[in-house]
PDB file of N, H, CA, C and O in Angstrom:
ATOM      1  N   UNK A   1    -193.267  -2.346 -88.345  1.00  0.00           N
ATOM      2  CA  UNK A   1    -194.396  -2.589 -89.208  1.00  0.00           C
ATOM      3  C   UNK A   1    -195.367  -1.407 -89.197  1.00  0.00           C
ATOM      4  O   UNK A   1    -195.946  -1.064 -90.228  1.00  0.00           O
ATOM      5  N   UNK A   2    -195.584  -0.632 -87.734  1.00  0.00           N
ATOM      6  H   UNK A   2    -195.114  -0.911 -86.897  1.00  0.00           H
ATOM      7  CA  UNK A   2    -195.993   0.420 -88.155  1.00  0.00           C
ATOM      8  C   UNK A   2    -195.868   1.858 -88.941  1.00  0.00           C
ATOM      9  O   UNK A   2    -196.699   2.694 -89.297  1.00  0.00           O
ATOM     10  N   UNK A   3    -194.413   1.750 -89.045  1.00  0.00           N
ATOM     11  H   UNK A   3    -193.738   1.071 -88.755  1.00  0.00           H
ATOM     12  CA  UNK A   3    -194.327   2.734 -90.263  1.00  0.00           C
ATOM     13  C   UNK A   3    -194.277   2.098 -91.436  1.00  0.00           C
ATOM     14  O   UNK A   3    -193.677   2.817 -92.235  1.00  0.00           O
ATOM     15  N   UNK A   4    -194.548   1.304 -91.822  1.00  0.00           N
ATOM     16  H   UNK A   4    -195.036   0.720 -91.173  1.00  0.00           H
ATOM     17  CA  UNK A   4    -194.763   0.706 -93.297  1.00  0.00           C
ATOM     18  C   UNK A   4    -196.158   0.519 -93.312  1.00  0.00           C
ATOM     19  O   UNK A   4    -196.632   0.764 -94.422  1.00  0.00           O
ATOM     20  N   UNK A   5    -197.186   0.084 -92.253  1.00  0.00           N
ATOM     21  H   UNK A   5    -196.801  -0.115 -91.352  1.00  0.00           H
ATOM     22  CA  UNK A   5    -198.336   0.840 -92.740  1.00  0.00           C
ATOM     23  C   UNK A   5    -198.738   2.250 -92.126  1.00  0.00           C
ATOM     24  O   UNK A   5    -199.472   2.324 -91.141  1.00  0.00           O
ATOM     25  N   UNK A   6    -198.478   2.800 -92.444  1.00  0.00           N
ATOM     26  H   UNK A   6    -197.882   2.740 -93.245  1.00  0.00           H
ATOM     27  CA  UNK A   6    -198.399   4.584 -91.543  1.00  0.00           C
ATOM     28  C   UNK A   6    -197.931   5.383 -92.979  1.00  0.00           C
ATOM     29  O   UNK A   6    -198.198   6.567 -93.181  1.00  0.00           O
ATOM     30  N   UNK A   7    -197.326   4.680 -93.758  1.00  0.00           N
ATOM     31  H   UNK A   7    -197.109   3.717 -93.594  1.00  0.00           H
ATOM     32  CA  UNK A   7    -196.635   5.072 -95.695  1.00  0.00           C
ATOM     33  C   UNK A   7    -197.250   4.856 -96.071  1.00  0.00           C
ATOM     34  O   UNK A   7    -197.577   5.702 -96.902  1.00  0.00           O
ATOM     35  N   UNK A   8    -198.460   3.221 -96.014  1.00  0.00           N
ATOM     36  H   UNK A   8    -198.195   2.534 -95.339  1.00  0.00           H
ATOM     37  CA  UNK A   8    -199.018   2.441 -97.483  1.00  0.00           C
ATOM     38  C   UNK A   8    -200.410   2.645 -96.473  1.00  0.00           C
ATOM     39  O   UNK A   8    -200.605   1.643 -95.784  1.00  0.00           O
ATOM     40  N   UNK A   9    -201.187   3.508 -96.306  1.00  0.00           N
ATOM     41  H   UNK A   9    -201.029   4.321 -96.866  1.00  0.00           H
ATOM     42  CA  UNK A   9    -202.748   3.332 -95.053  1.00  0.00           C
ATOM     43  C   UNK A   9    -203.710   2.750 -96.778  1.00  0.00           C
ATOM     44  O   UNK A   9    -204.884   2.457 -96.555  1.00  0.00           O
ATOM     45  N   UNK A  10    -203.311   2.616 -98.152  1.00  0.00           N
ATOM     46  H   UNK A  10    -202.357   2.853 -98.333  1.00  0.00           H
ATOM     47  CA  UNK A  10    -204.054   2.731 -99.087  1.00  0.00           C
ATOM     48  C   UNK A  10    -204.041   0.887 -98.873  1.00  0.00           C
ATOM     49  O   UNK A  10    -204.903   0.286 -99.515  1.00  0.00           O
ATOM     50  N   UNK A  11    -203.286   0.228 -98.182  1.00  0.00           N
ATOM     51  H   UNK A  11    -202.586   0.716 -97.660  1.00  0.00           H
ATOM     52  CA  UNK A  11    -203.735  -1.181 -98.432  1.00  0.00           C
ATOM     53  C   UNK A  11    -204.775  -1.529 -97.245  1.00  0.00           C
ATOM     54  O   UNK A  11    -204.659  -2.585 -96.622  1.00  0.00           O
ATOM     55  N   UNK A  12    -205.752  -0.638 -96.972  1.00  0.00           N
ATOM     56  H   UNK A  12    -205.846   0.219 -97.478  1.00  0.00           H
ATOM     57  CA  UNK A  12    -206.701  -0.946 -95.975  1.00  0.00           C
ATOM     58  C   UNK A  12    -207.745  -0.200 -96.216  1.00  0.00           C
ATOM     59  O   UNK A  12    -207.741   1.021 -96.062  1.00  0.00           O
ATOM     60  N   UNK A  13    -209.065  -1.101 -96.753  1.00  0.00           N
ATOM     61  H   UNK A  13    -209.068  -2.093 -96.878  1.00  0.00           H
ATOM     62  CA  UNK A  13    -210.518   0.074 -97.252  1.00  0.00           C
ATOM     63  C   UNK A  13    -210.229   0.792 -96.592  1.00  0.00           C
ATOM     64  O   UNK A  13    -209.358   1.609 -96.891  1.00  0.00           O
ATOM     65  N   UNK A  14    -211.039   0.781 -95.041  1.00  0.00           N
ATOM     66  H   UNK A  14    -211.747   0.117 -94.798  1.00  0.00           H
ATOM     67  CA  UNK A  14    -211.119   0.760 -93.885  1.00  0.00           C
ATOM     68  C   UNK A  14    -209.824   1.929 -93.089  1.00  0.00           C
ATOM     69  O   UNK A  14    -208.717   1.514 -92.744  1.00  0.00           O
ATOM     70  N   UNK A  15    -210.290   3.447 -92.914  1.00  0.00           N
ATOM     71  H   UNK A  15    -211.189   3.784 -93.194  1.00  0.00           H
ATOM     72  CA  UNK A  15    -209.475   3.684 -91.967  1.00  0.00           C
ATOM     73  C   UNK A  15    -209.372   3.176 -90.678  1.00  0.00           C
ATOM     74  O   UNK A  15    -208.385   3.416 -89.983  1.00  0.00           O
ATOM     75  N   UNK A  16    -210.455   2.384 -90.234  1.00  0.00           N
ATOM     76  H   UNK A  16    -211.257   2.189 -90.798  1.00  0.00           H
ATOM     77  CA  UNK A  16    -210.891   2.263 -89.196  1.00  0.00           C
ATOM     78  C   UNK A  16    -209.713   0.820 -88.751  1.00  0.00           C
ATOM     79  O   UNK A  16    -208.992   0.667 -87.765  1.00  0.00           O
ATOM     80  N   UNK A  17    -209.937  -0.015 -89.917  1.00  0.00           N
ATOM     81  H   UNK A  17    -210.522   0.109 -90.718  1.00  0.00           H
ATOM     82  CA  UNK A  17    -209.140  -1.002 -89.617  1.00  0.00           C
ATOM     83  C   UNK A  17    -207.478  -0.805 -89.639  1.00  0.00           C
ATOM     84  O   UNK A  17    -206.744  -1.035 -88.677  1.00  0.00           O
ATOM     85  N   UNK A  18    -207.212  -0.508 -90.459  1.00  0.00           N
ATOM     86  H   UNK A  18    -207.808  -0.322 -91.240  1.00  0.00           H
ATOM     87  CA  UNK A  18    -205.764   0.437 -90.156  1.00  0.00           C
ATOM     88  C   UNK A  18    -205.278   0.750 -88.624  1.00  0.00           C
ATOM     89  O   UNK A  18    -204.289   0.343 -88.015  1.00  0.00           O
ATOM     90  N   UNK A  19    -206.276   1.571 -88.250  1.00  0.00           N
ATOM     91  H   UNK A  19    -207.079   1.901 -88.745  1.00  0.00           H
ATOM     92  CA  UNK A  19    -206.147   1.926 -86.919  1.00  0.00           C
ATOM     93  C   UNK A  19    -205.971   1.111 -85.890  1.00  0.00           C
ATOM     94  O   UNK A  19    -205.195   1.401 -84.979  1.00  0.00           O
ATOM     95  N   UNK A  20    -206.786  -0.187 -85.919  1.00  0.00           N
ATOM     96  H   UNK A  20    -207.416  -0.423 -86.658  1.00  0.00           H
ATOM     97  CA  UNK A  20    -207.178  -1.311 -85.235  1.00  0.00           C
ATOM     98  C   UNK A  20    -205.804  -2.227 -85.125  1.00  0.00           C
ATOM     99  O   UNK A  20    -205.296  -2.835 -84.183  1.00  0.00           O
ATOM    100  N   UNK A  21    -205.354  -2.017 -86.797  1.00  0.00           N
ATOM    101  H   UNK A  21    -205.767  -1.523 -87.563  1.00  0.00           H
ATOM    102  CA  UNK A  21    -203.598  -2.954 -86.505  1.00  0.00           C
ATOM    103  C   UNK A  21    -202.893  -2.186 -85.928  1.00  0.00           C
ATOM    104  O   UNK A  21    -202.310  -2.843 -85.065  1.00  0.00           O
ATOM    105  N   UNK A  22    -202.525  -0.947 -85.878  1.00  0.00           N
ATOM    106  H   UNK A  22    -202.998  -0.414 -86.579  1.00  0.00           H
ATOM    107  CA  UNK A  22    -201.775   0.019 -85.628  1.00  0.00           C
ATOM    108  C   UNK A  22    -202.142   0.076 -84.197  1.00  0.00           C
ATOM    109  O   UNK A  22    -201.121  -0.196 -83.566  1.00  0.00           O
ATOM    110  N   UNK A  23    -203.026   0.280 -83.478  1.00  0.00           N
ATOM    111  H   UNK A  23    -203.856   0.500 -83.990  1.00  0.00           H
ATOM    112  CA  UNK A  23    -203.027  -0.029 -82.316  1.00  0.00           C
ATOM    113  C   UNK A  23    -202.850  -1.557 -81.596  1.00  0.00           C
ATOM    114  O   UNK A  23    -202.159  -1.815 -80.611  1.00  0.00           O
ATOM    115  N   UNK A  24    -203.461  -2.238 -82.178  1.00  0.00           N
ATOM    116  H   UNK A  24    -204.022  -2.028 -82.979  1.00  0.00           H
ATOM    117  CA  UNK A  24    -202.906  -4.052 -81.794  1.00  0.00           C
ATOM    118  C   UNK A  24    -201.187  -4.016 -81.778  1.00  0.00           C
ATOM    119  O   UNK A  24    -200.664  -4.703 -80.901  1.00  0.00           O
ATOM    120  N   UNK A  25    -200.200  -3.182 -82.786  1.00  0.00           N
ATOM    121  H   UNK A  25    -200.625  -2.624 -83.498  1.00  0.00           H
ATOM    122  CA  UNK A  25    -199.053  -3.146 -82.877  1.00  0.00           C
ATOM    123  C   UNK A  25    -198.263  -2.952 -81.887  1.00  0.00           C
ATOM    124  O   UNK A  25    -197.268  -3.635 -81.642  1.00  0.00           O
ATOM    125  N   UNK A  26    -198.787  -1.698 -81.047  1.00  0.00           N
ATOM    126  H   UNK A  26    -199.596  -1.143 -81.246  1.00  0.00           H
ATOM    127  CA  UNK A  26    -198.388  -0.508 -80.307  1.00  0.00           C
ATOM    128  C   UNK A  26    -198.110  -1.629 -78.748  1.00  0.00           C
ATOM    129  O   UNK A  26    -197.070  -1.741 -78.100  1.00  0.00           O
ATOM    130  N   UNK A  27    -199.368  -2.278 -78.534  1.00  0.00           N
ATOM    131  H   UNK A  27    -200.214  -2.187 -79.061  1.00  0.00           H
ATOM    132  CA  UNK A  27    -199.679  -3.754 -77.891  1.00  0.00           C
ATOM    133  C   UNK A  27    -198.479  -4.618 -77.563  1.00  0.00           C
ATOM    134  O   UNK A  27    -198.019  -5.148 -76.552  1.00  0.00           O
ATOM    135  N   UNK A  28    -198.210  -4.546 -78.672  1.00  0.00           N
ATOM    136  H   UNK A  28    -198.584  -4.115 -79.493  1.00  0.00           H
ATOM    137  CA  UNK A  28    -197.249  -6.171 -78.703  1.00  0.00           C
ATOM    138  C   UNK A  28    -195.536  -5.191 -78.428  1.00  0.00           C
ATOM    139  O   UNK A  28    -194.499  -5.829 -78.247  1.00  0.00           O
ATOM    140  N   UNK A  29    -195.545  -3.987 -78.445  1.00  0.00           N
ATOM    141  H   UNK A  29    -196.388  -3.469 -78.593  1.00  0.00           H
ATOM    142  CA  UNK A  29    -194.344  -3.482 -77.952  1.00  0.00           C
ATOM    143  C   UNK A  29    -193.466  -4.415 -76.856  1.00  0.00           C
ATOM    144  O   UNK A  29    -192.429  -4.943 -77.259  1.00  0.00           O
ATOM    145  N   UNK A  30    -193.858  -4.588 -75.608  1.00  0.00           N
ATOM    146  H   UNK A  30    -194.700  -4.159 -75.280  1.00  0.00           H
ATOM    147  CA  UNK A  30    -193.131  -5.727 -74.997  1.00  0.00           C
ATOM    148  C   UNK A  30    -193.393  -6.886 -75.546  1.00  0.00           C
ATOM    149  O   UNK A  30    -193.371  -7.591 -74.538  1.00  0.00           O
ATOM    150  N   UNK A  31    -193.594  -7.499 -76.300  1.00  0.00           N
ATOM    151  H   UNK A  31    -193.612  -6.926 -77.119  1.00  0.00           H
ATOM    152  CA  UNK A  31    -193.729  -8.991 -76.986  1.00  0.00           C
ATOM    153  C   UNK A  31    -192.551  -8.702 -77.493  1.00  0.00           C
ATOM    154  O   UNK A  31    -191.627  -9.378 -77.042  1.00  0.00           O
ATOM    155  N   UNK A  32    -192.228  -7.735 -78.467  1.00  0.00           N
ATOM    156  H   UNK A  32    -192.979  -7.186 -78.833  1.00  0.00           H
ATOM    157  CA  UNK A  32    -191.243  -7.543 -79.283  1.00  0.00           C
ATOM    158  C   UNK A  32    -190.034  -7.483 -78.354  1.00  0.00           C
ATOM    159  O   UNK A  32    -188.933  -7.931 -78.673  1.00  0.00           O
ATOM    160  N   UNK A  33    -190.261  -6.998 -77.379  1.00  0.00           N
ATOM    161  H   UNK A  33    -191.156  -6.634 -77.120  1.00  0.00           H
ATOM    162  CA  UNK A  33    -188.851  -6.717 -76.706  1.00  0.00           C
ATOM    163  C   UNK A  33    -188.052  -7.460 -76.078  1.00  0.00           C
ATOM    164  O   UNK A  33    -186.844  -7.281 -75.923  1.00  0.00           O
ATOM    165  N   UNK A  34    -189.087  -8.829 -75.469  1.00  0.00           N
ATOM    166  H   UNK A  34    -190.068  -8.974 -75.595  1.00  0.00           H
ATOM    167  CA  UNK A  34    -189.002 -10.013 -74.905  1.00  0.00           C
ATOM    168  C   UNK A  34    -187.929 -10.775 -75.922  1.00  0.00           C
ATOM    169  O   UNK A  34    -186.832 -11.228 -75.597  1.00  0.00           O
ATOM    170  N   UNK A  35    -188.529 -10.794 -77.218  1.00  0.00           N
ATOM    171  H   UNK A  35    -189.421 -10.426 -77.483  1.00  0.00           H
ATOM    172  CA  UNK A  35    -188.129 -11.658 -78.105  1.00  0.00           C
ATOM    173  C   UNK A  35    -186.762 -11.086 -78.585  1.00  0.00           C
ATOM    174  O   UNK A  35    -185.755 -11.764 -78.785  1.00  0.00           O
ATOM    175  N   UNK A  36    -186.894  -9.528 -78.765  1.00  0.00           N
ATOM    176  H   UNK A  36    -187.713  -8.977 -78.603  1.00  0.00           H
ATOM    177  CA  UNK A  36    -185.499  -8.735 -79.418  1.00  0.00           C
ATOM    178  C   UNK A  36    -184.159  -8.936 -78.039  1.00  0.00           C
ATOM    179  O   UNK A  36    -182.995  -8.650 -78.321  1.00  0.00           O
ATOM    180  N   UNK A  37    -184.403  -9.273 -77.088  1.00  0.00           N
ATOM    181  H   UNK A  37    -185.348  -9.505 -76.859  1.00  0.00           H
ATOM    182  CA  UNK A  37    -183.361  -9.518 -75.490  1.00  0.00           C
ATOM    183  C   UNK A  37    -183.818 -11.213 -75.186  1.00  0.00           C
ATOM    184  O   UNK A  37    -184.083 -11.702 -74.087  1.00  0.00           O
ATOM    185  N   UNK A  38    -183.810 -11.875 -76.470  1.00  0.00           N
ATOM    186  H   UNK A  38    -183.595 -11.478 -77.362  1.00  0.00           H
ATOM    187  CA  UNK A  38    -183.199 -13.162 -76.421  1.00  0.00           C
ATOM    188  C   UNK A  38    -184.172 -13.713 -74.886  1.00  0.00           C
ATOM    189  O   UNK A  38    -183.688 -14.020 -73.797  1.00  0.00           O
ATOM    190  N   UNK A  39    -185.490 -13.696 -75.243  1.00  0.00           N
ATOM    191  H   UNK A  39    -185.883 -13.446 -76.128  1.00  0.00           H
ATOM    192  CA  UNK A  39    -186.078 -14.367 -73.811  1.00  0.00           C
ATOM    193  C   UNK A  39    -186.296 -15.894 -74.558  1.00  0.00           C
ATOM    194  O   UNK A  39    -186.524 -16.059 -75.757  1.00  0.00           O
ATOM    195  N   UNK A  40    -186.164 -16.959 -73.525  1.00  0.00           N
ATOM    196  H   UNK A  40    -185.979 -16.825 -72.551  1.00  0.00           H
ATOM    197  CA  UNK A  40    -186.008 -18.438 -74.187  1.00  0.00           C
ATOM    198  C   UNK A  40    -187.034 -18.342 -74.421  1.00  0.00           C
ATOM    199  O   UNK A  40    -187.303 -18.360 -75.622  1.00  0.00           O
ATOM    200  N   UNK A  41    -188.257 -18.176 -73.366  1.00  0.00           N
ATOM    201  H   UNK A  41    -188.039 -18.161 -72.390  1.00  0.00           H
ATOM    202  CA  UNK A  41    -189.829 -18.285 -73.457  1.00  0.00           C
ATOM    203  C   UNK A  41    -190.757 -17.397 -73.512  1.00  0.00           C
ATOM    204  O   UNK A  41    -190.950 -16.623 -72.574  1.00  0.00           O
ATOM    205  N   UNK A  42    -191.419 -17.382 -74.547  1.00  0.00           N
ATOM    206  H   UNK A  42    -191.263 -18.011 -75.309  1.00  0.00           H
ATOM    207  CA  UNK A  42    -192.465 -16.050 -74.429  1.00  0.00           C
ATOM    208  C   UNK A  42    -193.624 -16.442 -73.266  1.00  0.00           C
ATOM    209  O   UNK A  42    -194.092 -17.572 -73.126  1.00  0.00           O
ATOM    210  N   UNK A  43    -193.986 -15.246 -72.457  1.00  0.00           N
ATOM    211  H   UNK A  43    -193.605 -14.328 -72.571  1.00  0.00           H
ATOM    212  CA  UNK A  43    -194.876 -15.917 -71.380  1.00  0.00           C
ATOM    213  C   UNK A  43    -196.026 -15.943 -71.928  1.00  0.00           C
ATOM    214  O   UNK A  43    -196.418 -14.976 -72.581  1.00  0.00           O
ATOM    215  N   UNK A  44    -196.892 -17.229 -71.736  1.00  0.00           N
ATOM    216  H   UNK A  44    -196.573 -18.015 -71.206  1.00  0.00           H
ATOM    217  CA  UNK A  44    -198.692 -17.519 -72.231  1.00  0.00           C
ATOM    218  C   UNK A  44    -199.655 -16.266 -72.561  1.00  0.00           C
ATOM    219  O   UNK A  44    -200.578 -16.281 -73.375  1.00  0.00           O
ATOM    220  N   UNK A  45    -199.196 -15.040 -71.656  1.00  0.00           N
ATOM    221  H   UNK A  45    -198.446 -15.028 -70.994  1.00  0.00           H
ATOM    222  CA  UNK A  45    -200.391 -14.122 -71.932  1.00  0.00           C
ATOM    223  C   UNK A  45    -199.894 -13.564 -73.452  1.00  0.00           C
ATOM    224  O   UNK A  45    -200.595 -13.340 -74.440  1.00  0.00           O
ATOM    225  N   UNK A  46    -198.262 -13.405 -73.261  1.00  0.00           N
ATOM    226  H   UNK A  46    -197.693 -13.587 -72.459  1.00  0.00           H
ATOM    227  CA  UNK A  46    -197.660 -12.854 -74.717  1.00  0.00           C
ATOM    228  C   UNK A  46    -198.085 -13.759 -75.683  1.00  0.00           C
ATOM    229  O   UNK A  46    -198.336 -13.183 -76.741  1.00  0.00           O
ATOM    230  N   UNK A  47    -198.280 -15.101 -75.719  1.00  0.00           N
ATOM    231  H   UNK A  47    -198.077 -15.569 -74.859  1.00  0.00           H
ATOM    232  CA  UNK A  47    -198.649 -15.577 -76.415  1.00  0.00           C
ATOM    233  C   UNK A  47    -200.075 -15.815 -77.367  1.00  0.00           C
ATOM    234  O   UNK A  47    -200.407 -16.113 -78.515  1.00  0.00           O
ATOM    235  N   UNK A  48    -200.746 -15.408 -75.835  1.00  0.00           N
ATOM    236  H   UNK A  48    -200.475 -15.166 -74.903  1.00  0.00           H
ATOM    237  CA  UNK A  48    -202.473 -15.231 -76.642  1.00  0.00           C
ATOM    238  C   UNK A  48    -202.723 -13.980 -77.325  1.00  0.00           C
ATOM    239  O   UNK A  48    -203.549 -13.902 -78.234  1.00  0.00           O
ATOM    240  N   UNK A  49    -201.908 -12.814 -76.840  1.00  0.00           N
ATOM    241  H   UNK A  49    -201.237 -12.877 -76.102  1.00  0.00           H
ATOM    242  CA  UNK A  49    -201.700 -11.729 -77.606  1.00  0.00           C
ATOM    243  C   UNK A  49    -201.866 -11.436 -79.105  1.00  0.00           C
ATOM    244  O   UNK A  49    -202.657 -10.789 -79.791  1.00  0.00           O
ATOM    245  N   UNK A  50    -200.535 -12.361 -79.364  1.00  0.00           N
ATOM    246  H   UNK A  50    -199.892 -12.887 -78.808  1.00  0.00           H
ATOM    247  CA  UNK A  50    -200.052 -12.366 -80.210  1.00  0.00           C
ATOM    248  C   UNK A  50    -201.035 -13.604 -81.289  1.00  0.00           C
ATOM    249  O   UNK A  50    -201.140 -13.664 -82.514  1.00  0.00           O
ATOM    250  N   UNK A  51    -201.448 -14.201 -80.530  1.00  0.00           N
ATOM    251  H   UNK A  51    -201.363 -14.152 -79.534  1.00  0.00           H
ATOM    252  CA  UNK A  51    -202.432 -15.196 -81.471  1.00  0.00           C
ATOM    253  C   UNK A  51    -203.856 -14.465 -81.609  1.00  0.00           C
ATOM    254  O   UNK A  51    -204.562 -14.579 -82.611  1.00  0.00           O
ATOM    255  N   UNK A  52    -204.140 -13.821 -80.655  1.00  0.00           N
ATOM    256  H   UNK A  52    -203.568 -13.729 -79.841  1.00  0.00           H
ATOM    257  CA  UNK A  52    -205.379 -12.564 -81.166  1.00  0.00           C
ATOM    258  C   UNK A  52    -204.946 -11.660 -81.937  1.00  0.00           C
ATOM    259  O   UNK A  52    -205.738 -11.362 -82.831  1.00  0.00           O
ATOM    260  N   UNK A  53    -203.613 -10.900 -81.925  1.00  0.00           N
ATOM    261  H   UNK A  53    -202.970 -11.142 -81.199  1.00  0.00           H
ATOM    262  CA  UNK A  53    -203.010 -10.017 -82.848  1.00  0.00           C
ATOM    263  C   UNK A  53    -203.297 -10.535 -84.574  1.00  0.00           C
ATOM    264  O   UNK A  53    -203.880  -9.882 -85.440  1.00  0.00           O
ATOM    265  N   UNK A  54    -202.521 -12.253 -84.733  1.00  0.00           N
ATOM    266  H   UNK A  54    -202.048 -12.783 -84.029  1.00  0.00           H
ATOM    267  CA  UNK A  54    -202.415 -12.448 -86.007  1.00  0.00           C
ATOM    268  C   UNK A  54    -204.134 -13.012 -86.653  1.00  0.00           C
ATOM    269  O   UNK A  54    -204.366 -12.970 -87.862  1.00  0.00           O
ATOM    270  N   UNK A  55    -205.026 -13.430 -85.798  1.00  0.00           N
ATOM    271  H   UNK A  55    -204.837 -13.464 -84.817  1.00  0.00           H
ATOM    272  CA  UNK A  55    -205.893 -13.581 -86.205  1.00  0.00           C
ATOM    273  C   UNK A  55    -206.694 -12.337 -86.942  1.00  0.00           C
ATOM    274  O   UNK A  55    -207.188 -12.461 -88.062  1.00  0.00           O
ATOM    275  N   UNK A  56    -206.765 -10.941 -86.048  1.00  0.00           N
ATOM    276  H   UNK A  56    -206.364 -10.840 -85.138  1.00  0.00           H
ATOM    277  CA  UNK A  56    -207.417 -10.294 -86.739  1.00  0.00           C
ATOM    278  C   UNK A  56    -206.640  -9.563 -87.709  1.00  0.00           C
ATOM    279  O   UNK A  56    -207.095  -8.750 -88.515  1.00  0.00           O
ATOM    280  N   UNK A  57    -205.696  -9.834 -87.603  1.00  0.00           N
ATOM    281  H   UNK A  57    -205.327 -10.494 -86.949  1.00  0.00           H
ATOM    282  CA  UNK A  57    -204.674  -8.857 -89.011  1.00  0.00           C
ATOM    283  C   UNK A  57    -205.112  -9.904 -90.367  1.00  0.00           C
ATOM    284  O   UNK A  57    -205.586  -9.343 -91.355  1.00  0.00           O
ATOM    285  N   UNK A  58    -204.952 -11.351 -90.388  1.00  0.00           N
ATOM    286  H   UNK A  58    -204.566 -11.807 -89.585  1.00  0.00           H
ATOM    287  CA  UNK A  58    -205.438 -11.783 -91.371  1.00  0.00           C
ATOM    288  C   UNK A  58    -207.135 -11.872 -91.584  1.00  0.00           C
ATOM    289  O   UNK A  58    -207.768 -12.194 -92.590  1.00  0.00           O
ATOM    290  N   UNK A  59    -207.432 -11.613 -90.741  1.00  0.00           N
ATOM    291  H   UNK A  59    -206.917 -11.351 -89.924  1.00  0.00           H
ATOM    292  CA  UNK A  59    -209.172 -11.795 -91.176  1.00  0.00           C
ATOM    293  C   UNK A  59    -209.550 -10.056 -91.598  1.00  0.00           C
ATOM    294  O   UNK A  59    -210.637  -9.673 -92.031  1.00  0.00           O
ATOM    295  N   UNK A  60    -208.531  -9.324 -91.375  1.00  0.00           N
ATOM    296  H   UNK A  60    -207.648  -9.635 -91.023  1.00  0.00           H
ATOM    297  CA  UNK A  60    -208.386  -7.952 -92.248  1.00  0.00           C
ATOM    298  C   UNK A  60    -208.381  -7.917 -93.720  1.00  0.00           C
ATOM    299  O   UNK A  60    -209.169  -7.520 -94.579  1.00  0.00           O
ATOM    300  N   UNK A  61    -206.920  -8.612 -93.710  1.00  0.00           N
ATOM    301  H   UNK A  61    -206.280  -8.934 -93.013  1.00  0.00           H
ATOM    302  CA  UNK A  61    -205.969  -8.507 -94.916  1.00  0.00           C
ATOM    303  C   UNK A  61    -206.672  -9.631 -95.389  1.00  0.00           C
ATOM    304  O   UNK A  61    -205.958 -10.223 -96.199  1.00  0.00           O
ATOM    305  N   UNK A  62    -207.742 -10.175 -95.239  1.00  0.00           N
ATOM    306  H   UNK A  62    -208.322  -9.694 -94.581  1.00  0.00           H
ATOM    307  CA  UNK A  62    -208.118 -11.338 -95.962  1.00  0.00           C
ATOM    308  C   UNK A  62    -209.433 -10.667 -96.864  1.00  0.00           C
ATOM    309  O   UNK A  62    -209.782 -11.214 -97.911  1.00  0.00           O
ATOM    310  N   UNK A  63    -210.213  -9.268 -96.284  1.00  0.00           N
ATOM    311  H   UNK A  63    -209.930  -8.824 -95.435  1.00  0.00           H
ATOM    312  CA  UNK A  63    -211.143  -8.459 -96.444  1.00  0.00           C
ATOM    313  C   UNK A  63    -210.305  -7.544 -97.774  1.00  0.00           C
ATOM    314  O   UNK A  63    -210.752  -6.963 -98.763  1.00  0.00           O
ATOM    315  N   UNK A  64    -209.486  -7.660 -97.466  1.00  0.00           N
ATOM    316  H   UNK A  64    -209.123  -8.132 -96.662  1.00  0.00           H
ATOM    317  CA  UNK A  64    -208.433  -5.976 -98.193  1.00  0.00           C
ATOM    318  C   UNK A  64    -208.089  -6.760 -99.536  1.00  0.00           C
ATOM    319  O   UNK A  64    -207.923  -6.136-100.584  1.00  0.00           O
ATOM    320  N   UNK A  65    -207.974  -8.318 -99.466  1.00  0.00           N
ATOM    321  H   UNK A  65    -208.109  -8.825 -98.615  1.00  0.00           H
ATOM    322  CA  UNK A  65    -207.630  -8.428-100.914  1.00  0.00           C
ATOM    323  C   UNK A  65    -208.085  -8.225-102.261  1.00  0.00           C
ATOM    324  O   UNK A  65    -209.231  -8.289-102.706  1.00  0.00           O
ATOM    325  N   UNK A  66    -207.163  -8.008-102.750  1.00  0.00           N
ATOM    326  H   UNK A  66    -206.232  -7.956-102.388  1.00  0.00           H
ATOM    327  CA  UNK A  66    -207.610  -7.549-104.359  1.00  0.00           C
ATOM    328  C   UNK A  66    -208.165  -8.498-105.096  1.00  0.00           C
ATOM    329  O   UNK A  66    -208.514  -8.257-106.252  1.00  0.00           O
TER     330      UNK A  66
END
């Protein structure tokens, strides 16, 4: 996901916020890896992560709409 926004940085006023997903992304690297090597359970902290991750990506992309 980060090279698809790293191509399109024009769907974000905000360089600043761009940056903010793009680093939240970088974050969730072991989340992803957990999940890509078949782990049954994501552990609780991966989980709040990832529920702080999607909160502020949509309260972004909720700013960014057209």
């Amino acid at each position: 996901y980060a090279k698809i926004i790293e191509k399109y940085p024009q769907v974000f006023r905000k360089k600043e916020e761009k940056n903010e997903i793009l680093a939240h992304l970088h974050t969730l690297t072991k989340i992803r890896n957990a999940i890509a090597h078949n782990a049954v359970t994501i552990p609780k902290e991966y989980q709040n992560e990832i529920t702080v991750f999607l909160n502020k990506f949509i309260k972004i992309m909720k700013k960014n709409e057209s």
